[in-house]
N, C-alpha and C positions, 0 to 999 in steps of 0.2 A: 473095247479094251481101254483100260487108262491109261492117261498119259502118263511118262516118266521122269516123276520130280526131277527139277535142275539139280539138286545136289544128287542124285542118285545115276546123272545118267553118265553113261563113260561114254557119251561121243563128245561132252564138251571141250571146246578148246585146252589146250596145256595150260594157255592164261587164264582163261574162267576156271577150271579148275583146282589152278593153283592158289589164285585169290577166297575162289569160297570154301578151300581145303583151310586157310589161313584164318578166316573173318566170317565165314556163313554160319548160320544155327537156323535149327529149325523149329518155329513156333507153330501153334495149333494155329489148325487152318478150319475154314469152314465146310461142313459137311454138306453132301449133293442134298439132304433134307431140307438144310437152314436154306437152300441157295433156290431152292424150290420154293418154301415158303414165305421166303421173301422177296421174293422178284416182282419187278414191278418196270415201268418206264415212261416215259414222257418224251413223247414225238413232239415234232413242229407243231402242233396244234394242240398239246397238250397231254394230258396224261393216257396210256392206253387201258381199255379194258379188260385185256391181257398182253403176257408177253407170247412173244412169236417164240416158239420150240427151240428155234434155232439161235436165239440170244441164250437160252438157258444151257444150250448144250456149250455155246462157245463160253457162259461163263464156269463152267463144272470143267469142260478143259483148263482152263486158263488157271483157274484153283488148283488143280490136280499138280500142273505143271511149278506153277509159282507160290502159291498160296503157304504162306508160314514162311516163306525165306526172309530172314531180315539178315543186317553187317551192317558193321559199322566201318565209315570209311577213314577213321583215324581216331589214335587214342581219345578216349574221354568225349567222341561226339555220338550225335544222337544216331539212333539206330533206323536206316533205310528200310521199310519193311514191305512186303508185298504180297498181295491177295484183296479179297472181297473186305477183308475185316467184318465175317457176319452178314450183310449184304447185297443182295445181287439186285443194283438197282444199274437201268440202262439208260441215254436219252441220247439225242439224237441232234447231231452238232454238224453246220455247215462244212465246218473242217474235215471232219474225220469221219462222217456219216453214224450210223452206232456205236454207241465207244461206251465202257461202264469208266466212272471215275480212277477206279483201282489201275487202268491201263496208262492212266495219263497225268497221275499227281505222286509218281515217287520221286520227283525232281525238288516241290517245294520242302523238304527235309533239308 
């Protein structure tokens, strides 16, 4: 079953709601094919010579769910956007053990 877009889904908060009722759009997002085809990652020791099933599945949720939402959070600034953008590349960071970029750079906007 897919997941259910943030803008679509009616359990969000009054306040998320409110705010991406006011500021959200939804831009195309990448398809389960692109996220297949381009998956790829690089562990501690470098690049893998495949991905594990289970990065591609969490990255096709994570699309499904977020993928194409962007807002801007004040007139005339640039626009927050979020998803793969195209794609689905993983690696593997002390910090946060797997993580795709998409999960962890909508702050530098």
């Amino acid at each position: 079953m897919a997941a259910l877009h943030v803008l679509d889904d009616p359990k969000k908060s009054v306040r998320v709601a409110r705010f991406l009722a006011a500021r959200g759009e939804r831009w195309a997002r990448t398809s389960v094919e692109q996220i297949y085809r381009s998956a790829h990652a690089a562990g501690p020791d470098g690049p893998l010579p495949s991905v594990p099933e289970d990065l591609i599945a969490a990255a096709v949720e994570f699309e499904e769910r977020y993928g194409g939402l962007a807002y801007r959070l004040g007139p005339g600034g640039n626009h927050m956007e979020y998803g793969l953008d195209g794609e689905a590349y993983f690696r593997w960071t002390a910090e946060h053990g797997w993580s795709m970029p998409a999960l962890i750079d909508g702050s530098w906007t």
